[in-house]
SEZA-715402 format. One record per residue (C-alpha): z, x, y. Coordinates in steps of 0.5 Angstrom, whole numbers. Layout:
! residues N
<node><up>Z</up><east>X</east><north>Y</north></node>
...
***
This chain:
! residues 409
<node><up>0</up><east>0</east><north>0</north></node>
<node><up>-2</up><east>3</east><north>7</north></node>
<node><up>1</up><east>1</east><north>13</north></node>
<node><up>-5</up><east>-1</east><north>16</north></node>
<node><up>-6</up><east>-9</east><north>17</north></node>
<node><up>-1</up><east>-15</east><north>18</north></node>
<node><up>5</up><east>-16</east><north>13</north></node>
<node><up>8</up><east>-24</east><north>11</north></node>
<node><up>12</up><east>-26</east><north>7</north></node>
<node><up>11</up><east>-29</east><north>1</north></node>
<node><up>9</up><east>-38</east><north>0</north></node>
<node><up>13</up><east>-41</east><north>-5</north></node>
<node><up>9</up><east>-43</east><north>-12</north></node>
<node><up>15</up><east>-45</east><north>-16</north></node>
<node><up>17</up><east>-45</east><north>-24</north></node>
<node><up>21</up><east>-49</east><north>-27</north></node>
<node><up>24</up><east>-43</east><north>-28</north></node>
<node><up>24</up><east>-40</east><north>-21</north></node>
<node><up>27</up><east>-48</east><north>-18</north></node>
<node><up>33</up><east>-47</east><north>-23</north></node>
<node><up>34</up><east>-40</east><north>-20</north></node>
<node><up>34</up><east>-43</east><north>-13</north></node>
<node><up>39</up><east>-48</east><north>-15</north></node>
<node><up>44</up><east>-44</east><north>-18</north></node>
<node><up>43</up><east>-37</east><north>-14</north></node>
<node><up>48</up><east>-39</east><north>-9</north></node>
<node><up>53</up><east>-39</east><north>-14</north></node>
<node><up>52</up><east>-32</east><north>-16</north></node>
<node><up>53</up><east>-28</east><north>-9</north></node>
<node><up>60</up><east>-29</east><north>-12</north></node>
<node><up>58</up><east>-23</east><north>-15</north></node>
<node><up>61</up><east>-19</east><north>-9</north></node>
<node><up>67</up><east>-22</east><north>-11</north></node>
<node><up>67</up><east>-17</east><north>-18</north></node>
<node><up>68</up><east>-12</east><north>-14</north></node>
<node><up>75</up><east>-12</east><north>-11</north></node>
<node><up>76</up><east>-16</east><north>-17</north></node>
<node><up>75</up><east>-10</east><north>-22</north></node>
<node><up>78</up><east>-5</east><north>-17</north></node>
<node><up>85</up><east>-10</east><north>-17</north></node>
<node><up>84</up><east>-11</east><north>-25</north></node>
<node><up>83</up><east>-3</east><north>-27</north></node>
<node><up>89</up><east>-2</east><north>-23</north></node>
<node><up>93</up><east>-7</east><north>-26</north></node>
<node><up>91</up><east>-5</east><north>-33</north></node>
<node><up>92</up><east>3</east><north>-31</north></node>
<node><up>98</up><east>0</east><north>-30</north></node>
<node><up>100</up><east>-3</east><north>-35</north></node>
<node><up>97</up><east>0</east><north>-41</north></node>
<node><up>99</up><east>7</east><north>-38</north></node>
<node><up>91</up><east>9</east><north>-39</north></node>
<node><up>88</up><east>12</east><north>-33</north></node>
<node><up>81</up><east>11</east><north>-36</north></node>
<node><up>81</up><east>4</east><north>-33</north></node>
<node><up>80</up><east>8</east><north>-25</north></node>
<node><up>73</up><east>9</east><north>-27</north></node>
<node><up>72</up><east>1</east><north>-29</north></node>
<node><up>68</up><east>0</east><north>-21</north></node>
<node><up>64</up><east>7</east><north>-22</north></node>
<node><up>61</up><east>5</east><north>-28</north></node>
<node><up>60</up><east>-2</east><north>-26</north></node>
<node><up>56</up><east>1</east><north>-20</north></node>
<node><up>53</up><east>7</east><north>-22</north></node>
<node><up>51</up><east>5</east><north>-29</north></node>
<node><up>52</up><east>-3</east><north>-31</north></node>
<node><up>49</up><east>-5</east><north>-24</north></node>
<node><up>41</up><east>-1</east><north>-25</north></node>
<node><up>42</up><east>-3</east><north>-33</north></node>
<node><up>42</up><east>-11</east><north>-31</north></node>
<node><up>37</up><east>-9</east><north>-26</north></node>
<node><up>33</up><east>-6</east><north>-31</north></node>
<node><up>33</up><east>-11</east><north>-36</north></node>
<node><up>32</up><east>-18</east><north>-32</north></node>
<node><up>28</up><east>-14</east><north>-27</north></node>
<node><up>26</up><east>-17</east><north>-20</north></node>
<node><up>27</up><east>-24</east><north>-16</north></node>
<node><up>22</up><east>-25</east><north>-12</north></node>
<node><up>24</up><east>-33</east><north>-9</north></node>
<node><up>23</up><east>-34</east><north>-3</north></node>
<node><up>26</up><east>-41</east><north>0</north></node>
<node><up>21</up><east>-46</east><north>3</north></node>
<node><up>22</up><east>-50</east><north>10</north></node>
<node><up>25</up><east>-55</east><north>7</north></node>
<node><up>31</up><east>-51</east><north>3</north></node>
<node><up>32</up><east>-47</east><north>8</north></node>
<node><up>34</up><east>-53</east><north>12</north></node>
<node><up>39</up><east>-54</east><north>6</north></node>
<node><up>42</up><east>-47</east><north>7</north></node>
<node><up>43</up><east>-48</east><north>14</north></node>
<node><up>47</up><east>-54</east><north>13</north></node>
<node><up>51</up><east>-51</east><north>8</north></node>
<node><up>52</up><east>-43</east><north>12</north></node>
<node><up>60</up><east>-45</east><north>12</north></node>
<node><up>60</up><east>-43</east><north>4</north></node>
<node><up>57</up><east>-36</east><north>5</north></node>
<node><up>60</up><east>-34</east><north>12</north></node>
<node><up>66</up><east>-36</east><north>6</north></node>
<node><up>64</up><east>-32</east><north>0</north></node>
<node><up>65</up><east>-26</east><north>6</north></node>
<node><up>71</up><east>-28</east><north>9</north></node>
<node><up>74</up><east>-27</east><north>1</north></node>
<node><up>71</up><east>-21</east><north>-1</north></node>
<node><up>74</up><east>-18</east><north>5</north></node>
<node><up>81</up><east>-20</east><north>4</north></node>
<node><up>80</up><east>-18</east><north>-3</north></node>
<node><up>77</up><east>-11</east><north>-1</north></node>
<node><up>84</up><east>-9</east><north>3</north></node>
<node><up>88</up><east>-12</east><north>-4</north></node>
<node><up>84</up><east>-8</east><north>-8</north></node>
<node><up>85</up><east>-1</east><north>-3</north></node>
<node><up>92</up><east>-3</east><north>-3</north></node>
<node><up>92</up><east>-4</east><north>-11</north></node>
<node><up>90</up><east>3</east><north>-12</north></node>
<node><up>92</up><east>6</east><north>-8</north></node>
<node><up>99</up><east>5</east><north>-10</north></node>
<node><up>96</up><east>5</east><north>-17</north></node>
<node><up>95</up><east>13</east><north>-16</north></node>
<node><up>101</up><east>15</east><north>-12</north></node>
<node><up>106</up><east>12</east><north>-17</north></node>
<node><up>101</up><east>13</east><north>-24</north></node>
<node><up>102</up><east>19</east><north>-27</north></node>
<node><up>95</up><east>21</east><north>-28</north></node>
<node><up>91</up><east>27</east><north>-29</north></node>
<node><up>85</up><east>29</east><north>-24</north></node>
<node><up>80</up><east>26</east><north>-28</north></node>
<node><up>82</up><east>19</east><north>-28</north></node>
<node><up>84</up><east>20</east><north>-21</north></node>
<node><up>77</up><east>21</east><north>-19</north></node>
<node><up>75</up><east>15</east><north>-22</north></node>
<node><up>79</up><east>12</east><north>-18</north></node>
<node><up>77</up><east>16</east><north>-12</north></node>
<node><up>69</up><east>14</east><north>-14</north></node>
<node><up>71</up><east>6</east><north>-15</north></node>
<node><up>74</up><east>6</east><north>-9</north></node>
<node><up>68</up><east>10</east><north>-6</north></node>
<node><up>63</up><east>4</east><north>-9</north></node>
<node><up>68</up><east>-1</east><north>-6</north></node>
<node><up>67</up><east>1</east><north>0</north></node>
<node><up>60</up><east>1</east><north>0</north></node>
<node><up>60</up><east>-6</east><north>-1</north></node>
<node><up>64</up><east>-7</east><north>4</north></node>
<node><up>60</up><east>-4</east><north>9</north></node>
<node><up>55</up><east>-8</east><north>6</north></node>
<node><up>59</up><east>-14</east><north>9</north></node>
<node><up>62</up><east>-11</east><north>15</north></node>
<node><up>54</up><east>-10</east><north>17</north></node>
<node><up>52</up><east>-17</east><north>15</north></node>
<node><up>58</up><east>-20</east><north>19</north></node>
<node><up>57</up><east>-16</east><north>25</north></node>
<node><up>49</up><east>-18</east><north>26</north></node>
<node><up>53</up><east>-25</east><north>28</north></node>
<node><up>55</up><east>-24</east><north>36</north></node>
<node><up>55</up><east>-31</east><north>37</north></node>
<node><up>60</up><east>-33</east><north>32</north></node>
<node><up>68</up><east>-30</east><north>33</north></node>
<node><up>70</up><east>-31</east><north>26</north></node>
<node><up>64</up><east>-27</east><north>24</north></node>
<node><up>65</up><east>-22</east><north>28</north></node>
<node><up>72</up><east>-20</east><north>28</north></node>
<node><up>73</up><east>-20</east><north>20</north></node>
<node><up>66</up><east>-15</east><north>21</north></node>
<node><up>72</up><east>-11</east><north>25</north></node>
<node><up>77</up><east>-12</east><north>18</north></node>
<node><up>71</up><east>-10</east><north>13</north></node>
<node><up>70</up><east>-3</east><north>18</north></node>
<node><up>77</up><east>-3</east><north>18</north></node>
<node><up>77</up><east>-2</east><north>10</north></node>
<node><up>74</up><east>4</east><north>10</north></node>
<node><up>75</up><east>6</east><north>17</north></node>
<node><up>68</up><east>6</east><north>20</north></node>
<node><up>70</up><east>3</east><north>27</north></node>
<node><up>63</up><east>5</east><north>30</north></node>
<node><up>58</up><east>2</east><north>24</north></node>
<node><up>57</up><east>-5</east><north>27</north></node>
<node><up>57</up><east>-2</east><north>35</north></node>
<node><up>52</up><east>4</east><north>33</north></node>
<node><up>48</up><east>0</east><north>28</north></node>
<node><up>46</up><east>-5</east><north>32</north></node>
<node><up>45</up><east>-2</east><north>39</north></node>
<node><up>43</up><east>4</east><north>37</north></node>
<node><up>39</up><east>3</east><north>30</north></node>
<node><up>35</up><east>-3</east><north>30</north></node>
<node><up>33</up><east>0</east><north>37</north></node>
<node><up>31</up><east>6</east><north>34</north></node>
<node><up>29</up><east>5</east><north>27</north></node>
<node><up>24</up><east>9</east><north>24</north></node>
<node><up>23</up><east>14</east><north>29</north></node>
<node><up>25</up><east>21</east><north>31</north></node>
<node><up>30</up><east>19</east><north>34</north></node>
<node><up>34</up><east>15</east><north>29</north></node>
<node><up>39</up><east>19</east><north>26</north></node>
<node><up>40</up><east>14</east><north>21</north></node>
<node><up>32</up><east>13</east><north>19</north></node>
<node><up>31</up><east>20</east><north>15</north></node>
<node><up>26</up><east>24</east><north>15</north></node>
<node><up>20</up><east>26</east><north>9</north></node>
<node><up>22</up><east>33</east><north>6</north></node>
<node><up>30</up><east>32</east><north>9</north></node>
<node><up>35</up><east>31</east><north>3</north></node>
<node><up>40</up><east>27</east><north>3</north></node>
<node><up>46</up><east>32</east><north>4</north></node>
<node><up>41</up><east>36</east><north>11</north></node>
<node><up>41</up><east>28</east><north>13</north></node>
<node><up>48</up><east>27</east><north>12</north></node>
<node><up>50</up><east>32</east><north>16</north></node>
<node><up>45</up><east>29</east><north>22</north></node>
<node><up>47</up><east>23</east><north>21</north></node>
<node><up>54</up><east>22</east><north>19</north></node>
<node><up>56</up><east>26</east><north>26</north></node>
<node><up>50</up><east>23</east><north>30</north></node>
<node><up>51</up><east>15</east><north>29</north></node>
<node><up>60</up><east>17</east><north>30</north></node>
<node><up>56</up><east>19</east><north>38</north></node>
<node><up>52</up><east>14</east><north>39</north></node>
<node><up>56</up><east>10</east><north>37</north></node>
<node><up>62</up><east>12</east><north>42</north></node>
<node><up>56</up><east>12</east><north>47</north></node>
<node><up>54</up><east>5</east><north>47</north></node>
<node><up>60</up><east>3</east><north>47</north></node>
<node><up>62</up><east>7</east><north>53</north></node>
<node><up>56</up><east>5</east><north>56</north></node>
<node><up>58</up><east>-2</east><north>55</north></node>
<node><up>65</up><east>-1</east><north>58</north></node>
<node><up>63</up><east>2</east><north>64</north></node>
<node><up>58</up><east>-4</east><north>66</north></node>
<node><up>63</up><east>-8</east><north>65</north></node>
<node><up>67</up><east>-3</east><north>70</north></node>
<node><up>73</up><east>-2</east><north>64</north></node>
<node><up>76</up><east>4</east><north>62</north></node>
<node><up>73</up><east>7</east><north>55</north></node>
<node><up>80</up><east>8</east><north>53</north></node>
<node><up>82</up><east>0</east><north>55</north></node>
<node><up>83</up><east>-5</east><north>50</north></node>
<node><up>77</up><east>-9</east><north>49</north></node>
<node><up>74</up><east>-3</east><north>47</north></node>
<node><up>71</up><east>-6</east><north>40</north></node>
<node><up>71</up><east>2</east><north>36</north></node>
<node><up>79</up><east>3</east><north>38</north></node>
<node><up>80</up><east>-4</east><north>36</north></node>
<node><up>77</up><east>-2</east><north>29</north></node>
<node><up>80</up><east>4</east><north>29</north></node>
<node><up>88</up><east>1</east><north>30</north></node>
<node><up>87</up><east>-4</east><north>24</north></node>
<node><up>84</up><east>1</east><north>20</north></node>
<node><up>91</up><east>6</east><north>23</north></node>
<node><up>96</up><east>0</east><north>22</north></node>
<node><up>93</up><east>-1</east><north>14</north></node>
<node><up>93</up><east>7</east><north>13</north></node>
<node><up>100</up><east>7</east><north>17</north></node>
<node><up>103</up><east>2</east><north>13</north></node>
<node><up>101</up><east>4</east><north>6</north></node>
<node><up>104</up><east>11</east><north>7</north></node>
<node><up>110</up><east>8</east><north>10</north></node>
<node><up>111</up><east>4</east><north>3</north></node>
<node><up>107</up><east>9</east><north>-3</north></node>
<node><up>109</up><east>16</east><north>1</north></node>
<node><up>106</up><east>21</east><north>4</north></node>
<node><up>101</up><east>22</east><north>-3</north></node>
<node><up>97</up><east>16</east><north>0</north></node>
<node><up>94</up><east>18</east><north>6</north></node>
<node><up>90</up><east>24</east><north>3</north></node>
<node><up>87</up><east>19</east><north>-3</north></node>
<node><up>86</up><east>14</east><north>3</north></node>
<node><up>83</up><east>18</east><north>8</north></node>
<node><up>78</up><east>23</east><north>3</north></node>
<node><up>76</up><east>15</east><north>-1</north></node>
<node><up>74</up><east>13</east><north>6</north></node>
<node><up>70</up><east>19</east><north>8</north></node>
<node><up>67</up><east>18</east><north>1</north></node>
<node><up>65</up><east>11</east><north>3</north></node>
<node><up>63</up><east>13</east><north>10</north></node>
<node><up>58</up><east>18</east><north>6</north></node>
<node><up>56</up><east>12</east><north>1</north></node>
<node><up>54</up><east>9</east><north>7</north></node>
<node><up>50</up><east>14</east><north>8</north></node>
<node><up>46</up><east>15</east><north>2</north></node>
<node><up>44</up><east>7</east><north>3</north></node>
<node><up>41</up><east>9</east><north>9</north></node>
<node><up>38</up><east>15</east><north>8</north></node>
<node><up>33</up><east>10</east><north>2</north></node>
<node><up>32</up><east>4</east><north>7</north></node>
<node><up>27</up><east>8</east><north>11</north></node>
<node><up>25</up><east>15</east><north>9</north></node>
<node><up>18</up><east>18</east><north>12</north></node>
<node><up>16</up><east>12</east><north>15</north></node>
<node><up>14</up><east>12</east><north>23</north></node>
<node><up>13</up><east>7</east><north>27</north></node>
<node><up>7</up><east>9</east><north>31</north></node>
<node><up>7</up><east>11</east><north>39</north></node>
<node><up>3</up><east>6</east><north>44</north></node>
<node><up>-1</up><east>9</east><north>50</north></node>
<node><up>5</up><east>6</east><north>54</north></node>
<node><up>10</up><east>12</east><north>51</north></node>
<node><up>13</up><east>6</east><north>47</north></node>
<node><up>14</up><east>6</east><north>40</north></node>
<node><up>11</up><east>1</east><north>37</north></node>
<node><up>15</up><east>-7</east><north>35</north></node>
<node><up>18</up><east>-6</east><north>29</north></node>
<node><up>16</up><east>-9</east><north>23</north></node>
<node><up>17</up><east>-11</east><north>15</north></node>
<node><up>12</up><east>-5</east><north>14</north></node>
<node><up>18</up><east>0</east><north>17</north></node>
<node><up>23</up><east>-1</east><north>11</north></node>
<node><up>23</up><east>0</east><north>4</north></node>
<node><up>25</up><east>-6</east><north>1</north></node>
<node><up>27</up><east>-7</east><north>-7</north></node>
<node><up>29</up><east>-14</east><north>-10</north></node>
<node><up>32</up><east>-13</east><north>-16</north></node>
<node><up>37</up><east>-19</east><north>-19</north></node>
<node><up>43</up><east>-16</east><north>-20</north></node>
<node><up>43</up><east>-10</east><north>-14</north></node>
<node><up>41</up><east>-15</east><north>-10</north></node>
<node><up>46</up><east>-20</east><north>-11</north></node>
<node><up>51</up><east>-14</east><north>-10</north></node>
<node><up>48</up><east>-13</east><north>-3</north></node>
<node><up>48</up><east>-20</east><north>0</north></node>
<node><up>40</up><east>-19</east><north>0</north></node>
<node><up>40</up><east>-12</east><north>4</north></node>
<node><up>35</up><east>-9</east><north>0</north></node>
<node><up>31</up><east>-14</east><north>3</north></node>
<node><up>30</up><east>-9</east><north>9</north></node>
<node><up>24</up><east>-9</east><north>11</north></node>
<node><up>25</up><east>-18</east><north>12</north></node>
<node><up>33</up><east>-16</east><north>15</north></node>
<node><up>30</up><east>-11</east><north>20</north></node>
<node><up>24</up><east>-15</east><north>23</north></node>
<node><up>30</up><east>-21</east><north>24</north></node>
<node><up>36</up><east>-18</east><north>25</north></node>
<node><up>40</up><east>-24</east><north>26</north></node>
<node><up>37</up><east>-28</east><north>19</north></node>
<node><up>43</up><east>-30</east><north>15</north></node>
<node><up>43</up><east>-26</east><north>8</north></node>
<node><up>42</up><east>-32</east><north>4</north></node>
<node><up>35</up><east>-34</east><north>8</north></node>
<node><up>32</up><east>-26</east><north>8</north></node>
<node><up>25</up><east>-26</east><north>4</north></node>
<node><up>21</up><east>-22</east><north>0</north></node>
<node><up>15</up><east>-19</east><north>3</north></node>
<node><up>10</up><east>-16</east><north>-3</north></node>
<node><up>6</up><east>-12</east><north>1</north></node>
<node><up>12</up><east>-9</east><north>4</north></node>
<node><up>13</up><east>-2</east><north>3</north></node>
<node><up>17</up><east>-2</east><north>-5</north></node>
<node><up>24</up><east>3</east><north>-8</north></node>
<node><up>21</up><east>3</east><north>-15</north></node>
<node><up>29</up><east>1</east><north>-17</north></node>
<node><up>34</up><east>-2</east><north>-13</north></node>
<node><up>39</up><east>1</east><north>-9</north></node>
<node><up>45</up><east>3</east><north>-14</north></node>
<node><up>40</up><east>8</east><north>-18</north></node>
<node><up>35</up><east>10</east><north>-12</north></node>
<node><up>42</up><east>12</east><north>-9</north></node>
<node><up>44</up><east>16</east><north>-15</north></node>
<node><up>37</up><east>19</east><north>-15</north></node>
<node><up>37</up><east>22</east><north>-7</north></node>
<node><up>43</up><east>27</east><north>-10</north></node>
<node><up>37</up><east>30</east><north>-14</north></node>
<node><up>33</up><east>32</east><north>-8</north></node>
<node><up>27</up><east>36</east><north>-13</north></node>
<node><up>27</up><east>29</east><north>-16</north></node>
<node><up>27</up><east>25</east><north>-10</north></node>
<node><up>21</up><east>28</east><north>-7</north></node>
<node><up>18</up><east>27</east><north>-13</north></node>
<node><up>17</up><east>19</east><north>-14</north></node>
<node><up>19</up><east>19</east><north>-6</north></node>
<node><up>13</up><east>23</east><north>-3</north></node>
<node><up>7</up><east>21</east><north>-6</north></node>
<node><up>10</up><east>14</east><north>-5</north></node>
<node><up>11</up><east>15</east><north>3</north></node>
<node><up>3</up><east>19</east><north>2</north></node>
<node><up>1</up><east>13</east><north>0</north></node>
<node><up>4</up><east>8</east><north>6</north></node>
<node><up>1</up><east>13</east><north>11</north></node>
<node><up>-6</up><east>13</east><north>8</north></node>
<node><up>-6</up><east>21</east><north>8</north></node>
<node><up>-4</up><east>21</east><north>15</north></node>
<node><up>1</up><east>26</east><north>14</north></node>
<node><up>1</up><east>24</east><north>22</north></node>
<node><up>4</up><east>17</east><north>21</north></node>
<node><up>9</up><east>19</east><north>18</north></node>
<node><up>16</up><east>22</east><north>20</north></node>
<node><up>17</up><east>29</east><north>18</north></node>
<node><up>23</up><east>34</east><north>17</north></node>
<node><up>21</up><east>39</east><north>23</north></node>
<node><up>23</up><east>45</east><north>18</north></node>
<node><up>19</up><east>42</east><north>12</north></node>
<node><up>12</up><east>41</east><north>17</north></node>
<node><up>8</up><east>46</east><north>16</north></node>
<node><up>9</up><east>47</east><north>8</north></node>
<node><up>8</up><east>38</east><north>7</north></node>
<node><up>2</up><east>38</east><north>12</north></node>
<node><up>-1</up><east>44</east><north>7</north></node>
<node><up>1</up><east>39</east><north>1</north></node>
<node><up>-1</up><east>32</east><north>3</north></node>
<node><up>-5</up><east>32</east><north>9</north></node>
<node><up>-13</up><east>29</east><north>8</north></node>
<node><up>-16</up><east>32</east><north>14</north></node>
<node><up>-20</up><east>25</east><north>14</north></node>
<node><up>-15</up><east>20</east><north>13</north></node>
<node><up>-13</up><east>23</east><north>20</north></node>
<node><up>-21</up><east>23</east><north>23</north></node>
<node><up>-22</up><east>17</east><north>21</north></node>
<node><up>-16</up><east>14</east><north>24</north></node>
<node><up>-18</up><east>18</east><north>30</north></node>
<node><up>-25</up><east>14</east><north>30</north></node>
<node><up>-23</up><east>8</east><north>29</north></node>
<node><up>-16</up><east>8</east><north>35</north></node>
<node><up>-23</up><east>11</east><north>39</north></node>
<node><up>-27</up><east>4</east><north>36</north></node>
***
């Protein structure tokens, strides 16, 4: 698929299959429950049973049982129609819920293990399993704050955004990812849209201090029309940071001392979760610089989408990115598929752990970004140290000649 040419969502034709799925699916966003559930559950049996190999129950649920049933029952490419997006409408109180219970349940299983790990008498082994739960956790919980926190308009969404955050304590996420990514997606610019030939640890360490910045920044600006001091206490990024310090303070206070390195080495694997999730959504590709100086409006063509059940379910529809991006505000239940939109050949869970291999990676990615492109390796957003040696590779001098022409034309 070349990024040349409209992108539309699918038209409905539905099976009977495919009508009973539509019927049943808003039930199966519960799904999300799962995972502060077997958190509180493991710990609770590590507990109990005095066997730590219950810590790593979420880890495999996430890294291993997740890209299993993706696998096995493959992708969902349902699309509601007008009328039944009517209908979700209507019902928007039962998935703003479904959000509103997992958060809780994300601070209960924080809490859960945390205790779990301190007062246990586990070996190192089962302890990462721990630290590995948690950090599978906390990415879902991101996943969450991030569809809570595209909801300016509703109060309620937004401060159980801030809970969410405040779980792995990420204060400028939704401040940062809304001002600042969805302005800049896909360009140079973005710190968090990753570059071809960039792996995910040189990412990482462009990303993760990047975002912290331009969200201070944002919100500093925001302050400062608003004739308001940063440190004053409307600032949304100190507001974040207090509940995440009174959580971290409290569970300190009542487990020890021995909860704060659990809690704060947890988070920063959460934080780094995050940033894999980033780093697969939007690889390589580039929107294109008008005559203007302006990057071109984004569209679903500057997104890698991926629409695997399971995955997708566990993400509240996030790995329909290329939709959420081109309407931001769009509920999670109501996201579409696009088929012409640029496609992840798995869902998040198993890409994720394919970016932690960077030769392996680029080789499934590169050719895929290449083929978006049209073998412009122009339209393309290339990592400034891996250029020379990529434009060498890849580039088709008349892809590039042909695009000359007909920009000429």
């Amino acid at each position: 698929m070349t990024q040349s040419g409209s992108i539309e969502a699918a038209v409905p034709q539905r099976s009977a299959q495919e009508r009973r799925w539509g019927a049943i699916k808003k039930y199966w966003y519960m799904i999300t429950f799962v995972v502060p559930f077997a958190v509180i559950a493991s710990a609770y049996m590590a507990m109990v049973t005095g066997s730590g190999q219950w810590l790593w129950a979420l880890a495999v649920i996430f890294w291993v049982v997740i890209p299993v049933v993706d696998y096995v029952f493959g992708e969902d490419p349902y699309n509601p129609t007008e009328e039944e997006e009517n209908k979700l409408k209507e019902t928007s109180g039962y998935y703003k819920g479904v959000l509103y219970i997992a958060t809780i349940g994300q601070w209960l299983g924080l809490i859960s293990m945390t205790y779990v790990v301190v007062a246990g008498d586990f070996s190192w082994f089962n302890i990462l399993g721990a630290f590995l739960s948690i950090g599978a956790m906390h990415a879902v919980g991101l996943t969450m704050s991030h569809e809570l926190g595209h909801k300016l308009n509703d109060k309620t969404q937004v401060l159980f955004a801030q809970l969410a955050s405040a779980v792995s304590g990420y204060a400028h996420f939704n401040i940062e990812h809304n001002k600042g990514h969805h302005k800049d997606v896909a360009t140079p610019e973005d710190p968090a849209s990753s570059r071809m030939g960039e792996s995910i640890y040189r990412f990482a360490l462009r990303e993760l201090p990047g975002a912290a910045k331009r969200g201070w920044m944002l919100e500093a600006e925001r302050l400062k029309r608003q004739k308001r001091s940063v440190f004053s206490p409307h600032n949304e990024l100190l507001q974040t940071t207090a509940i995440t310090v009174a959580g971290y303070g409290a569970m300190t206070y009542l487990f020890g001392w021995a909860a704060l390195p659990f809690l704060l080495l947890t988070a920063a694997y959460g934080w780094f979760q995050l940033t894999m999730a980033n780093y697969i959504e939007h690889y390589g590709l580039l929107r294109e610089t008008l005559e203007s100086g302006r990057f071109e409006r984004c569209q679903p063509k500057h997104s890698w989408n991926t629409n695997f059940k399971a995955s997708n379910l566990l993400t509240l529809h996030l790995q329909r990115h290329s939709d959420h991006h081109a309407h931001p505000t769009r509920p999670y239940q109501l996201l579409r598929d696009y088929p012409d939109a640029p496609t992840l050949p798995q869902g998040y869970p198993a890409m994720m752990g394919l970016s932690l291999i960077p030769n392996a990676w680029r080789r499934i990615m590169d050719p895929k970004v290449i083929d978006w492109a049209g073998g412009d390796m122009n339209k393309v957003n290339v990592d400034p140290a891996h250029k020379d040696a990529l434009f060498a590779k890849y580039h088709q001098a008349d892809a590039a000649t042909e695009t000359v022409t007909v920009a000429a034309a």
